[in-house]
C-alpha positions as CSV (number, residue, x, y, z in Angstrom):
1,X,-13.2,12.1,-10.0
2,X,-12.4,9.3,-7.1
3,X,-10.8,10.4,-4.1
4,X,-7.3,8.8,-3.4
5,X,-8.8,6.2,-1.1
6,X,-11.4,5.2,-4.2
7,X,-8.2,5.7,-6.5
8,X,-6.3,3.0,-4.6
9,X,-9.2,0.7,-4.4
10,X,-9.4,0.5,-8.2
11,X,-6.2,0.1,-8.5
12,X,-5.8,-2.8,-6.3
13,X,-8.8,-4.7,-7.6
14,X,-7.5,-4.2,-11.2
15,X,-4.6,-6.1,-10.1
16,X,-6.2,-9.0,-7.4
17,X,-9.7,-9.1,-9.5
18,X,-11.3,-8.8,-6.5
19,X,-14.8,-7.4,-5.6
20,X,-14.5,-7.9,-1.8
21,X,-14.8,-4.8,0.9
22,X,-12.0,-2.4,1.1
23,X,-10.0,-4.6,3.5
24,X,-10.5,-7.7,1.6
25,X,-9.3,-6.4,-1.2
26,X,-6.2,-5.3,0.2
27,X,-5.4,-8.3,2.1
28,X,-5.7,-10.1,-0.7
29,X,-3.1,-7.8,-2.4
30,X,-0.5,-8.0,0.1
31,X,-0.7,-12.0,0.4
32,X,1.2,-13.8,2.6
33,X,-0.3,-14.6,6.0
34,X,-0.8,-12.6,9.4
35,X,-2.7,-9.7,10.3
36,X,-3.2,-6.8,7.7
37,X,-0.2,-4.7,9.0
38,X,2.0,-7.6,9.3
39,X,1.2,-8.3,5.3
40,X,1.3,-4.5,4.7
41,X,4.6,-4.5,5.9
42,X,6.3,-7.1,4.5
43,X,4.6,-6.1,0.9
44,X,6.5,-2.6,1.8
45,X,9.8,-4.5,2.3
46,X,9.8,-6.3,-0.3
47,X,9.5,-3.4,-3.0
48,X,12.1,-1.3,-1.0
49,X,13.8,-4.3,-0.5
50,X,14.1,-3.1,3.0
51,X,13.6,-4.7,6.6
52,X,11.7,-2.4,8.1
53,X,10.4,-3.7,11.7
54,X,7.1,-1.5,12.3
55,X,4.4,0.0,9.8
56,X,4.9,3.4,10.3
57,X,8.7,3.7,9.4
58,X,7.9,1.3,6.5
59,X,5.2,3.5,5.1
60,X,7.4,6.9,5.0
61,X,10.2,5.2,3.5
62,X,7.6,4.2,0.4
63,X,6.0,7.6,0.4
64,X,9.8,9.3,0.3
65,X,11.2,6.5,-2.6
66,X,7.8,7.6,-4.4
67,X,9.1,11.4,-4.8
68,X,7.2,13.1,-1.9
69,X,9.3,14.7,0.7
70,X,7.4,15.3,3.8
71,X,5.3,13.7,6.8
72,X,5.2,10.6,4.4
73,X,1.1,10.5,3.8
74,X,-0.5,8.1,1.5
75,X,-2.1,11.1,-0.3
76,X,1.4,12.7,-0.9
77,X,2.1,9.7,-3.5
78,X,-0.9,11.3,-5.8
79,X,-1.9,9.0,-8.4
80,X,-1.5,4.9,-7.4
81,X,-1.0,2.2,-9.3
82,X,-0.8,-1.1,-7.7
83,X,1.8,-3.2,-8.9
């Protein structure tokens, strides 16, 4: 069984078709242009349709419109399925 991190990976190179290291990969998923957090971020906006202004207020909102209630942890969204 993958951990969540591998889980994620898979998941994001099913949807870019990449083979590039972790942080290529997901650079490559978020688009755009800027540093990895900038893209993160406005990735996270976009599905919340939000306009969240730093990463970490960003990433709890996801992790709470994904069901989770708490500290707002990647690994509290379970299974992932880029998208």
């Amino acid at each position: 069984m993958a951990t969540n991190p591998e889980g994620r990976q898979t998941s994001i190179r099913a949807v870019t078709s990449t083979t590039g290291t972790y942080n290529e990969d997901w650079m490559s998923y978020c688009g755009g242009s800027g540093t990895y957090n900038e893209r993160l971020l406005a990735k996270i906006n976009t599905y919340l349709s939000a306009s969240h202004t730093n990463l970490p207020e960003a990433w709890v909102a996801l992790v709470r419109a994904k069901g989770a209630n708490s500290t707002g942890t990647a690994d509290e969204m379970g299974a992932f399925t880029a998208s």
